[in-house]
C-alpha positions as a Markdown table, in Angstrom:
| # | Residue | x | y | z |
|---|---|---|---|---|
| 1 | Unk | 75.8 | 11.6 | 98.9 |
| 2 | Unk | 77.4 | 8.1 | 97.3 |
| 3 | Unk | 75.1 | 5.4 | 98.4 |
| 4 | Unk | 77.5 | 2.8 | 100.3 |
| 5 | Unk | 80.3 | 5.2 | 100.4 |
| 6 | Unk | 81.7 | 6.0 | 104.1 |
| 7 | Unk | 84.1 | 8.7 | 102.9 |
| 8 | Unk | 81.4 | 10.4 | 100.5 |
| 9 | Unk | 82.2 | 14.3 | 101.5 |
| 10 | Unk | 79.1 | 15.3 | 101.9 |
| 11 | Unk | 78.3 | 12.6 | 104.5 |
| 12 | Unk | 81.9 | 12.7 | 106.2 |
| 13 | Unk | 80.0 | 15.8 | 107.4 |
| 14 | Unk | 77.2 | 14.9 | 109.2 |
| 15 | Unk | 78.1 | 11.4 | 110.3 |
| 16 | Unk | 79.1 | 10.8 | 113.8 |
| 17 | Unk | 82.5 | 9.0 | 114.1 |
| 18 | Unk | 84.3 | 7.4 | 116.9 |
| 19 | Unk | 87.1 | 9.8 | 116.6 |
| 20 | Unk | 85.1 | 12.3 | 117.8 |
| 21 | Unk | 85.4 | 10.9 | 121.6 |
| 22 | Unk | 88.9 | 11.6 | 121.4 |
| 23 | Unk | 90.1 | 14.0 | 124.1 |
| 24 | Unk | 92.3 | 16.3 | 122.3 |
| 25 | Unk | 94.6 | 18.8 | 123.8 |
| 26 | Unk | 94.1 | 22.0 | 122.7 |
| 27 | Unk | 90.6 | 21.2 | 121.5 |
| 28 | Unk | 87.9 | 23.1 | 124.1 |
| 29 | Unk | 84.4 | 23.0 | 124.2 |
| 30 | Unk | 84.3 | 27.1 | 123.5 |
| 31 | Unk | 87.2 | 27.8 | 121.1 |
| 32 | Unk | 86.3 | 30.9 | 119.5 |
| 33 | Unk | 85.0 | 32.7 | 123.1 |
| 34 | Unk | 81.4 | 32.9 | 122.6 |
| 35 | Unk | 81.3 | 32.8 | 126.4 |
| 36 | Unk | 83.3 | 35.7 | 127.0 |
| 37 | Unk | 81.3 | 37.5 | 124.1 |
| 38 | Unk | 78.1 | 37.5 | 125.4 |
| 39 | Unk | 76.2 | 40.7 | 126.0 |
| 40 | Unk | 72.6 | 39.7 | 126.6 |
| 41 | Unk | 70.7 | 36.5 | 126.8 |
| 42 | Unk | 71.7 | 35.2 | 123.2 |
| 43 | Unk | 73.6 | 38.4 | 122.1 |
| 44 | Unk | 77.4 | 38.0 | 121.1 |
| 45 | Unk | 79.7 | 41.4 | 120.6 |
| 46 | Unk | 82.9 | 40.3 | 119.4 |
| 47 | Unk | 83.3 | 43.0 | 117.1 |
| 48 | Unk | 82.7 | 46.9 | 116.7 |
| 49 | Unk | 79.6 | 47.7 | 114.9 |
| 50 | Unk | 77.8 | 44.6 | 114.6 |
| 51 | Unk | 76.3 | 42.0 | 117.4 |
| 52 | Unk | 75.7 | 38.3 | 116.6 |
| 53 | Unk | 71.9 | 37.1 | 118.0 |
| 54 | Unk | 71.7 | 33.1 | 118.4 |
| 55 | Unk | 67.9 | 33.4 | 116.8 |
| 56 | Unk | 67.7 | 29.1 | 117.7 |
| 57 | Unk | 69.4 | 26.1 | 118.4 |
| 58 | Unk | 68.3 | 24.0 | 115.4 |
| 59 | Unk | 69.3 | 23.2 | 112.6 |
| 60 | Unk | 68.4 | 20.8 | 109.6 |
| 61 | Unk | 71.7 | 18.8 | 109.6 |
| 62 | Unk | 74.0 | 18.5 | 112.4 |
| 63 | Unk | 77.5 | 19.6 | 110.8 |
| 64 | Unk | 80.1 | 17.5 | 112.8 |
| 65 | Unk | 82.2 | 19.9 | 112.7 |
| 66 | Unk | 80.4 | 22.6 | 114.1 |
| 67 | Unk | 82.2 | 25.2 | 116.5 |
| 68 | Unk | 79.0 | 25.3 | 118.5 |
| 69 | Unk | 78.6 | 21.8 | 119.2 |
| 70 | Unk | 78.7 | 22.3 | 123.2 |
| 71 | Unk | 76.9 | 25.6 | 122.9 |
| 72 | Unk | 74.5 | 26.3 | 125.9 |
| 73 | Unk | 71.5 | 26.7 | 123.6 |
| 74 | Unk | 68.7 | 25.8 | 126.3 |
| 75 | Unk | 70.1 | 29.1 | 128.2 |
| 76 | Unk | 70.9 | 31.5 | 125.1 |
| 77 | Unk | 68.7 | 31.8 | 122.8 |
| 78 | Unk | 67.3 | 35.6 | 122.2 |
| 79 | Unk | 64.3 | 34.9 | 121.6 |
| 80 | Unk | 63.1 | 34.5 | 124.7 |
| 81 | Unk | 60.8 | 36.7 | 126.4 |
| 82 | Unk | 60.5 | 38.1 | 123.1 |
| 83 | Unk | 63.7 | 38.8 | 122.0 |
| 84 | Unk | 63.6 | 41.9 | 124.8 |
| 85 | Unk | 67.1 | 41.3 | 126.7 |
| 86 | Unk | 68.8 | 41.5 | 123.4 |
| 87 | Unk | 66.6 | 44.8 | 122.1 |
| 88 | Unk | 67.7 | 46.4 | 125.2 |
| 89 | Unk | 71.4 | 45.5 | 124.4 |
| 90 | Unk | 71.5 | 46.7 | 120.9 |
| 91 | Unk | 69.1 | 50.0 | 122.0 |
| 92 | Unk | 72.1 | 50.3 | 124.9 |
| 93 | Unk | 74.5 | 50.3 | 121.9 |
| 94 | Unk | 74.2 | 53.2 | 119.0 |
| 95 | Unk | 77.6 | 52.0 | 117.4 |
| 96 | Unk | 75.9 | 48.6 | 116.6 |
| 97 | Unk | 74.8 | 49.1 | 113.4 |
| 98 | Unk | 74.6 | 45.9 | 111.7 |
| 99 | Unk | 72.9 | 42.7 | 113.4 |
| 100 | Unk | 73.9 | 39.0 | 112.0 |
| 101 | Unk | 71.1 | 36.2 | 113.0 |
| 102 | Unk | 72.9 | 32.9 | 113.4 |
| 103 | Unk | 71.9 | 30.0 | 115.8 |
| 104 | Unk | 72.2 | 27.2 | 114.9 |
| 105 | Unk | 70.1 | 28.4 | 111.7 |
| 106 | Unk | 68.1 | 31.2 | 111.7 |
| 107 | Unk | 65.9 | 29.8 | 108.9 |
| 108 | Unk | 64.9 | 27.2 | 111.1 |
| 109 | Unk | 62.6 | 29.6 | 112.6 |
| 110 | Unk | 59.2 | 29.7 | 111.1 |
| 111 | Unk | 58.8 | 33.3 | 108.6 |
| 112 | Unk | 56.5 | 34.5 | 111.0 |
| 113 | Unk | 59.0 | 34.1 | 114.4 |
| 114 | Unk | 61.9 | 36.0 | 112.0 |
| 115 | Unk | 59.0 | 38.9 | 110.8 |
| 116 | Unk | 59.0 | 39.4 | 114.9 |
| 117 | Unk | 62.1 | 40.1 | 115.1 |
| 118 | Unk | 62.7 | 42.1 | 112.2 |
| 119 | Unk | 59.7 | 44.3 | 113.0 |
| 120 | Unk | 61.4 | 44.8 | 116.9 |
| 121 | Unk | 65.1 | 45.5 | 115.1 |
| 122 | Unk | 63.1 | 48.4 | 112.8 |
| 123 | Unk | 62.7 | 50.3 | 115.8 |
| 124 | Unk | 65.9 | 51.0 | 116.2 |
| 125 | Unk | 67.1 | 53.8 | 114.0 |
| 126 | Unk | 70.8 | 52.4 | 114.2 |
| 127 | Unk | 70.4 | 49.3 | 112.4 |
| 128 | Unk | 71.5 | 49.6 | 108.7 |
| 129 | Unk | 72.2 | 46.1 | 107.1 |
| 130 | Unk | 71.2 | 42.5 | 108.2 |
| 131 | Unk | 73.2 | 39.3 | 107.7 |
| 132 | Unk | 71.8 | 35.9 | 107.9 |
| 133 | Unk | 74.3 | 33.3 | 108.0 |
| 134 | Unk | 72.2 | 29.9 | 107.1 |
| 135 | Unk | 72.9 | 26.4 | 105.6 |
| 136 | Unk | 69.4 | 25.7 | 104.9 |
| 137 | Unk | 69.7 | 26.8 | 101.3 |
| 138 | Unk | 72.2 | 24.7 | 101.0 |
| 139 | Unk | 71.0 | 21.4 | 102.9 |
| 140 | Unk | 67.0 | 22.2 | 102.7 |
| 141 | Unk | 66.3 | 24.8 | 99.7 |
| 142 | Unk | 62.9 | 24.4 | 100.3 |
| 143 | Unk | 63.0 | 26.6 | 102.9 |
| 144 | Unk | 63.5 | 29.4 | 100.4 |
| 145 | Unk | 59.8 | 29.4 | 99.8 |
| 146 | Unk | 57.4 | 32.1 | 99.0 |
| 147 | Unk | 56.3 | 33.7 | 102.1 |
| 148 | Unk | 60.4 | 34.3 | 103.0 |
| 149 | Unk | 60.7 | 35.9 | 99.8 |
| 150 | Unk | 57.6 | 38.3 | 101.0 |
| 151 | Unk | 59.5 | 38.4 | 104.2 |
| 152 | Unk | 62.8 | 39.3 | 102.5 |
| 153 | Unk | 61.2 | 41.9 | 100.0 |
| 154 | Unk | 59.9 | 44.4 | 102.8 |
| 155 | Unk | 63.1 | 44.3 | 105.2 |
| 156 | Unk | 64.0 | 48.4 | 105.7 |
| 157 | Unk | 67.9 | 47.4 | 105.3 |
| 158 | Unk | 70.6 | 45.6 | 102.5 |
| 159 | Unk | 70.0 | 41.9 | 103.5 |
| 160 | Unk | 73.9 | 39.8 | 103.2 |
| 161 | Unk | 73.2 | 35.9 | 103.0 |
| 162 | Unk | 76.0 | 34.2 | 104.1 |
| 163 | Unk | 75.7 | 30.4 | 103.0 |
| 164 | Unk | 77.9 | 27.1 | 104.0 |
| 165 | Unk | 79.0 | 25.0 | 101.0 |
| 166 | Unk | 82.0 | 23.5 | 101.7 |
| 167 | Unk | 82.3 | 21.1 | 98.6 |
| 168 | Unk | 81.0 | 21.8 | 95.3 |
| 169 | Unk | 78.4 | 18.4 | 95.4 |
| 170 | Unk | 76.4 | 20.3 | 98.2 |
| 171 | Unk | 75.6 | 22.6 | 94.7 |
| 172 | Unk | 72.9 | 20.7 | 93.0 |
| 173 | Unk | 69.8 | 22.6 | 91.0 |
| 174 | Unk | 67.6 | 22.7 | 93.8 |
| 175 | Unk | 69.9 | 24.7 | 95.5 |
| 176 | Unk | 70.8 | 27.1 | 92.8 |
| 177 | Unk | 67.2 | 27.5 | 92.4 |
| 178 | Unk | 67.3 | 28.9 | 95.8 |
| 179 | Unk | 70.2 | 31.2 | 95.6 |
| 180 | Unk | 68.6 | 32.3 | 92.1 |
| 181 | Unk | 65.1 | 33.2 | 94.4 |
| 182 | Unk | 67.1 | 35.3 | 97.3 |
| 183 | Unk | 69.1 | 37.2 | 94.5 |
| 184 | Unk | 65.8 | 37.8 | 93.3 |
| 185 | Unk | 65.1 | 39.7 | 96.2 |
| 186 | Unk | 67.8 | 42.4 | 96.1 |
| 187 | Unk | 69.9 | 39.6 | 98.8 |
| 188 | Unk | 73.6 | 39.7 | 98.4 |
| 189 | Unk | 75.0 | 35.8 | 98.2 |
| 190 | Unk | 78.3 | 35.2 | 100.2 |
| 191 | Unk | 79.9 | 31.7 | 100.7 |
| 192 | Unk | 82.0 | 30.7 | 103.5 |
| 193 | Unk | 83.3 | 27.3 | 103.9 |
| 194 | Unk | 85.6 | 25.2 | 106.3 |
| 195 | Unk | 89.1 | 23.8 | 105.5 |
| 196 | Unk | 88.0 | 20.3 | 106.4 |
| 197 | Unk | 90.3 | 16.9 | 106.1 |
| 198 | Unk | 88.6 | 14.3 | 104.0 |
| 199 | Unk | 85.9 | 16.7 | 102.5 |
| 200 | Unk | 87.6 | 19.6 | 100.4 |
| 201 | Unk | 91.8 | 19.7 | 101.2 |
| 202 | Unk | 92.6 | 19.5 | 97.7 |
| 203 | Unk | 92.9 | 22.1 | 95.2 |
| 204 | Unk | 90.7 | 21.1 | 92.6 |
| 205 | Unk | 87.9 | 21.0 | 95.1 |
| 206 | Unk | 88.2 | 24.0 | 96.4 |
| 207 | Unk | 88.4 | 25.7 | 93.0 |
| 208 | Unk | 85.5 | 23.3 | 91.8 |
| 209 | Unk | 83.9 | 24.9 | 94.8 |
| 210 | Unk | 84.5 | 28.4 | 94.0 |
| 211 | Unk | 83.9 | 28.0 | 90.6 |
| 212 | Unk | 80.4 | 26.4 | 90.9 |
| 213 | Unk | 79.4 | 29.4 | 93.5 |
| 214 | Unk | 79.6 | 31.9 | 90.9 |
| 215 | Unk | 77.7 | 30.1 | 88.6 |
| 216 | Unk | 74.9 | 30.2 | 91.1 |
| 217 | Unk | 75.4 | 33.8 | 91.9 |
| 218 | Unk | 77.7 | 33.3 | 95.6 |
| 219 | Unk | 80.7 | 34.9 | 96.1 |
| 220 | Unk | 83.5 | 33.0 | 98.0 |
| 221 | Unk | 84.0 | 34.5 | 101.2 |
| 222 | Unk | 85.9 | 32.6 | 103.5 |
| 223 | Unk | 87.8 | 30.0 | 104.2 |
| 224 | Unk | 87.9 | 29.2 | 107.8 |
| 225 | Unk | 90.8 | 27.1 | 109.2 |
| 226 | Unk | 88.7 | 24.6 | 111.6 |
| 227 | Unk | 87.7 | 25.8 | 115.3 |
| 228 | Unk | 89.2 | 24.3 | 117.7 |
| 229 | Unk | 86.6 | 22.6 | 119.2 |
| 230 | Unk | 86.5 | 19.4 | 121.5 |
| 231 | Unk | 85.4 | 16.5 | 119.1 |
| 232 | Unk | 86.5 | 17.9 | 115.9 |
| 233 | Unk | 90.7 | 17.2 | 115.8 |
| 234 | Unk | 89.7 | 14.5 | 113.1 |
| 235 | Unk | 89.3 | 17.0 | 110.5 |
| 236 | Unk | 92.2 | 19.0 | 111.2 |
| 237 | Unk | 94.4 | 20.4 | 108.2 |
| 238 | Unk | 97.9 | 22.5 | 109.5 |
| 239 | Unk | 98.5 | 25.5 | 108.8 |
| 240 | Unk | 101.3 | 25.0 | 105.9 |
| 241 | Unk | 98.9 | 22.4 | 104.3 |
| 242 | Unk | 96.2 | 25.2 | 104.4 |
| 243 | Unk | 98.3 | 28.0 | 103.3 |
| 244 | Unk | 99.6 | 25.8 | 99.9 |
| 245 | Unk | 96.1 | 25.2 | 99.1 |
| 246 | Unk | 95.3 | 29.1 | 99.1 |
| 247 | Unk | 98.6 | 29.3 | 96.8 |
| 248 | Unk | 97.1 | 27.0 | 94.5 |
| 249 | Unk | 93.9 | 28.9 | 94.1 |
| 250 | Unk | 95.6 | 32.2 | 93.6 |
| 251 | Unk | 97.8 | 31.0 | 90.5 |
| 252 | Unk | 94.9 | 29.3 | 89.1 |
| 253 | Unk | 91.4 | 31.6 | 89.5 |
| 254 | Unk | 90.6 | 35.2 | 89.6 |
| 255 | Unk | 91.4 | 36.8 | 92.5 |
| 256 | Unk | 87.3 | 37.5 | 93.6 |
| 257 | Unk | 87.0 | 34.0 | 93.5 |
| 258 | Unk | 89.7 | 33.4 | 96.3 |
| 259 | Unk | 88.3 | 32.9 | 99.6 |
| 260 | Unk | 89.9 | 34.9 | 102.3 |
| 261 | Unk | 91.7 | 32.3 | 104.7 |
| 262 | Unk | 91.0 | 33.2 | 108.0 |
| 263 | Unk | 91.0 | 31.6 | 112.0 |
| 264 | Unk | 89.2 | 32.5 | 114.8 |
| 265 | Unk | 91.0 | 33.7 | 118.0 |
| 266 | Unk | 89.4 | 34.3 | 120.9 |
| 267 | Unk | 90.1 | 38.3 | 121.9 |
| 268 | Unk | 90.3 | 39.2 | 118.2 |
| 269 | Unk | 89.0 | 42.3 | 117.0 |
| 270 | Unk | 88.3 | 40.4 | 113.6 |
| 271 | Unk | 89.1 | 37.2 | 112.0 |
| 272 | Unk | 92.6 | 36.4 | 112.1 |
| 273 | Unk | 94.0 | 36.3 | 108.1 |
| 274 | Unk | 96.6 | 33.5 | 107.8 |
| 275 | Unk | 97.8 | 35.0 | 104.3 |
């Protein structure tokens, strides 16, 4: 971040603003129907084949942004009582064969807590990939340390990373360094990022974005058009300001280094594409 500078992107992030206390209409405190979602005690199903577990309720920053802002996190977490109500779920559920861990960050857990659950998951013969979506290599790279590698390298399944780098400053060597370590282990790298006012709606950003992700190995992903969430209306960008942006990147970069521009909708069978 730009010591002394308020509308740094990286900070416009993480820093609390009045404009957040703004009530909104159209802006809920679940937007995307987590709620509605919810199979076991910290199990989402949204989608066919694959069930979301919220592994925590921490993180290392707090993204202002964030779609789970008002999540009930003291109530649904699966790990409790040892993950067991969400086992039961996916045991319940033969057509679930891939599980994401999400949270808040799943790498907030200790290596240890996440060996727990992996070992329980093994026992179901279902399961055949695992997807962590994480910031921390992004906001704390440190994390990628030695005994999650040793964690990473004995998993029965394809492991998917999905990262969060929504500007191409969040890049710097420490965190290449860490996407260079979880390649290292077999991990495929995706990106997604958030259209975000102030922080990346402009072109050269996002391709600067894109651009800087394959030099560290990450594929673009998506690009998620912002969650309507209660507190977050400040960082809006519409839908024909969105859509431009994606023209821009398609006439100027390869066409795997486009992220897929996609909302959330509640019901969905998948994310909505806007292009």
């Amino acid at each position: 971040m730009r010591h002394g500078d308020p509308d740094d992107p990286l900070l416009r992030q993480v820093l609390p603003v009045v404009e957040e206390d703004r009530i909104v209409p159209g802006f809920e405190l679940d937007a995307v129907g987590d709620g509605a979602a919810r199979g076991a005690t910290g199990l989402i199903h949204k989608y066919d084949g694959r069930a979301l577990l919220i592994a925590t309720g921490s993180c290392a920053v707090h993204c202002r942004y964030c779609f789970r802002r008002h999540f009930p996190y003291a109530e649904e977490t699966a790990a409790a009582n040892r993950w067991q109500s969400s086992l039961d779920y996916l045991r319940a559920e033969p057509t679930i064969s891939e599980v994401l861990l999400s949270g808040g960050d799943p790498l907030s857990l200790a290596t240890g807590k996440l060996a727990e659950l992996t070992d329980a998951l093994a026992t179901l013969p279902q399961i055949r990939r695992l997807r962590l979506h994480t910031r921390l290599p992004v906001v704390l790279p440190e994390r990628v340390d030695a005994p999650l590698l040793e964690w990473l390298s004995h998993l029965p399944w394809p492991v998917v990373v999905v990262a969060h780098a929504n500007h191409p400053n969040e890049i710097d060597t420490a965190v290449a360094g860490a996407f260079a370590k979880l390649r290292g282990e077999g991990v495929t790298l995706l990106n997604q990022a958030v259209l975000l006012r102030g922080v990346n709606d402009d072109p050269d950003t996002l391709a600067a974005l894109s651009e800087r992700l394959l030099e560290t190995g990450v594929l673009p992903y998506y690009l998620h058009q912002l969650d309507h969430v209660a507190g977050t209306a400040h960082f809006e960008v519409d839908d024909a300001r969105a859509l431009a942006l994606l023209a821009n990147l398609q006439a100027r970069l390869p066409g795997y280094l486009v992220p897929k521009l996609v909302r959330e909708v509640a019901g969905d069978t998948g994310k909505r594409p806007l292009a």
